[in-house]
N, C-alpha and C positions, 0 to 999 in steps of 0.2 A: 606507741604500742597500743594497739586494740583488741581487747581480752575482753571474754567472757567468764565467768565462774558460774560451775552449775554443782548440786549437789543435792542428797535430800535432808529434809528437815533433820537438824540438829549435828548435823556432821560441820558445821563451824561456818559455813560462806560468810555472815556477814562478817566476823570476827577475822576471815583470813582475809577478806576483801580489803579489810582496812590496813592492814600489812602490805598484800601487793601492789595497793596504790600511792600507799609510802614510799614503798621501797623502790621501785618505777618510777615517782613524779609524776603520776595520772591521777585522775578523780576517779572516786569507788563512786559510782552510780546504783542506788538500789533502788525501785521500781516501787517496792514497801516501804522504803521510807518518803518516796515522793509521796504514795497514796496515804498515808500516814498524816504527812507534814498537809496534803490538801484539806485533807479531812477535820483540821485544826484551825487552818485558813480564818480570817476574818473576812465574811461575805461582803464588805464594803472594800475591800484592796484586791478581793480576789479576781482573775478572769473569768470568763463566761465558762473558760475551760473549768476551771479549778471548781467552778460551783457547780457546773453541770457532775463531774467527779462526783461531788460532796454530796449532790442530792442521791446518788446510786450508792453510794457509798450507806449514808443514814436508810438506805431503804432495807439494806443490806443484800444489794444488787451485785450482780458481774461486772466491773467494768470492760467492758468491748476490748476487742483488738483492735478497732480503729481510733477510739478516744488514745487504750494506752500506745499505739502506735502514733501517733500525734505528741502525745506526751515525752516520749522517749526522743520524738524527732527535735523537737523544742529544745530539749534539755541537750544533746549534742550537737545544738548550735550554738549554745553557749563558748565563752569563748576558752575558759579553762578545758574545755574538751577536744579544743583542734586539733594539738599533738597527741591526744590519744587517751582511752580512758577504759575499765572494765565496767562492764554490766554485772550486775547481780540481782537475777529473778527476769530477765527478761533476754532473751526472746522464751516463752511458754508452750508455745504452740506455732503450727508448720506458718500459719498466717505470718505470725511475728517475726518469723525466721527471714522470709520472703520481705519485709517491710524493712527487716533492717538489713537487706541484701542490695535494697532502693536505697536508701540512706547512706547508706556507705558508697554506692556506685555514684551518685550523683555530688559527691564529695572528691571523687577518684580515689578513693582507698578500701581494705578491706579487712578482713578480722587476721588478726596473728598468731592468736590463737585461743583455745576454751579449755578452759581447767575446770576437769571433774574427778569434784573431792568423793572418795570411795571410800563407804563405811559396813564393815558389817550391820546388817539391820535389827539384833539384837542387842546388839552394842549400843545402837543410838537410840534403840528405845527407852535401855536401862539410863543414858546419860541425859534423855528428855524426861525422864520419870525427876530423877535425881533432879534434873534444873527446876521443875515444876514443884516439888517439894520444899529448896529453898526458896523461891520466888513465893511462892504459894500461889501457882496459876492454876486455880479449881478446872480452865478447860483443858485443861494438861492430864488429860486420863490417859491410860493403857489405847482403851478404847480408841482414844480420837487421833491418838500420835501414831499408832498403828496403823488407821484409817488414812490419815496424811501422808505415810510411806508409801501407800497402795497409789495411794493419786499420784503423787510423782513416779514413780513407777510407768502407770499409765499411762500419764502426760509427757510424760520426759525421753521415754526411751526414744522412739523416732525421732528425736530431734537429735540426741546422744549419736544415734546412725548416720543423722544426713552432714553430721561435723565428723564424724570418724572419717566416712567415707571421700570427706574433703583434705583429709590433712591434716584439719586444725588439733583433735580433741587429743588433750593431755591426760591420762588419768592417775589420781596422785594420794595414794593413798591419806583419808583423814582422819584417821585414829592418831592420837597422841597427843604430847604436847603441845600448847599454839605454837612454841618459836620451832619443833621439831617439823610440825608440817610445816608451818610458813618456809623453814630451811629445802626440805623437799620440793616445793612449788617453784622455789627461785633456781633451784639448780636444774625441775626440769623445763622450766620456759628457758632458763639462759641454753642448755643443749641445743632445744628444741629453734629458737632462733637465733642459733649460731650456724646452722644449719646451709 
C-alpha cells in the first residue's frame, strides 16, 4: 500500500500516520522528521547530502525540491519501503508531486491513495493554542498558527485538486478522538481499495 497523508497543521497527520502504518505494516515516512533527524546528524557519519541539508537548515534556508526530492527518493529505496509506505509532509508543491510521479513510475507502481485529514480551522487553532500552552511552545501564538493555516491553504490546495481529480484523495474527517479518527481512516481506505 502507497499512501499519502495530507492535512493542516494541528489536525493530528503525524499522530494518525503512526496508526496507519501500524495498522497497514508500511513505514510512516515523514519528511520533518528526516529534516529533523539530519539536522541533529553528526557531521563526521553524515553524507554530503545530510550536511549540505544541515548547512540550509542552520542558515534557516528553504530546502529545495530537488535536494528534498532526492531525499525522499533515497529513503523509498530503502528496503522497508518496497511493499509500500505513506508519506507525510511530502509531496508540498506541484514540483514534488511530479518527482514522486518519476519515482513511483520507474519502480512500476503508483499511489493508492491520499488521506486528507479535515478540520475546522477554528478548531485547530483553539487545539494548537491549547497544545502550545501545555508544551509551553512560546512560537505557538495565535498569530503564527493562524499564519501556518493560511500557508497550507495556499500551498496545498492544488495539489488537493490534481489528487482529487486522479481518484486518489480520501477526505476523512480529523476532529475527534485518535483511535475515532484513526477508525474512520481504516474504514475509508479499506472501502476505497476494495474497490
Amino acid at each position: 500500500m502507497r499512501l499519502l497523508i495530507m492535512g493542516p497543521p494541528g489536525a493530528g497527520k503525524g499522530t494518525q500516520a503512526k496508526g496507519i502504518a501500524e495498522h497497514y505494516g508500511i513505514p510512516a515516512i515523514s519528511t520533518g522528521d528526516i529534516f529533523r533527524a539530519i539536522s541533529k546528524a553528526d557531521a563526521a557519519t553524515a553524507s554530503d547530502l545530510a550536511l549540505q541539508v544541515k548547512d540550509i537548515m542552520l542558515s534557516g534556508g528553504y530546502v529545495s525540491d530537488e535536494i528534498t526530492n532526492q531525499i525522499v527518493a533515497e529513503r523509498l529505496a530503502e528496503a522497508d519501503a518496497a511493499n509500500g509506505f505513506l508519506l507525510d509532509g511530502y509531496p508540498r508543491t506541484a514540483g514534488q508531486v511530479d518527482a514522486l510521479d518519476q519515482m513511483l513510475a520507474a519502480n512500476n507502481t503508483t499511489l493508492d491513495a491520499v488521506v486528507s485529514l479535515e478540520a475546522d480551522q477554528e478548531e485547530l487553532v483553539a487545539r494548537l493554542l491549547k497544545r502550545a500552552e501545555i508544551e509551553g511552545r512560546a512560537d505557538d501564538n495565535e498569530e503564527t498558527i493562524r499564519k501556518r493555516q493560511e500557508i497550507y491553504v495556499e500551498q496545498t490546495a492544488d495539489l488537493l485538486k490534481v489528487y482529487s481529480d486522479r481518484g486518489l484523495l480520501i477526505g476523512v474527517d480529523g476532529l475527534g478522538e485518535i483511535d475515532e479518527v484513526g477508525q474512520r481512516i481504516f474504514a475509508a481506505l479499506d472501502a476505497k481499495l476494495q474497490r
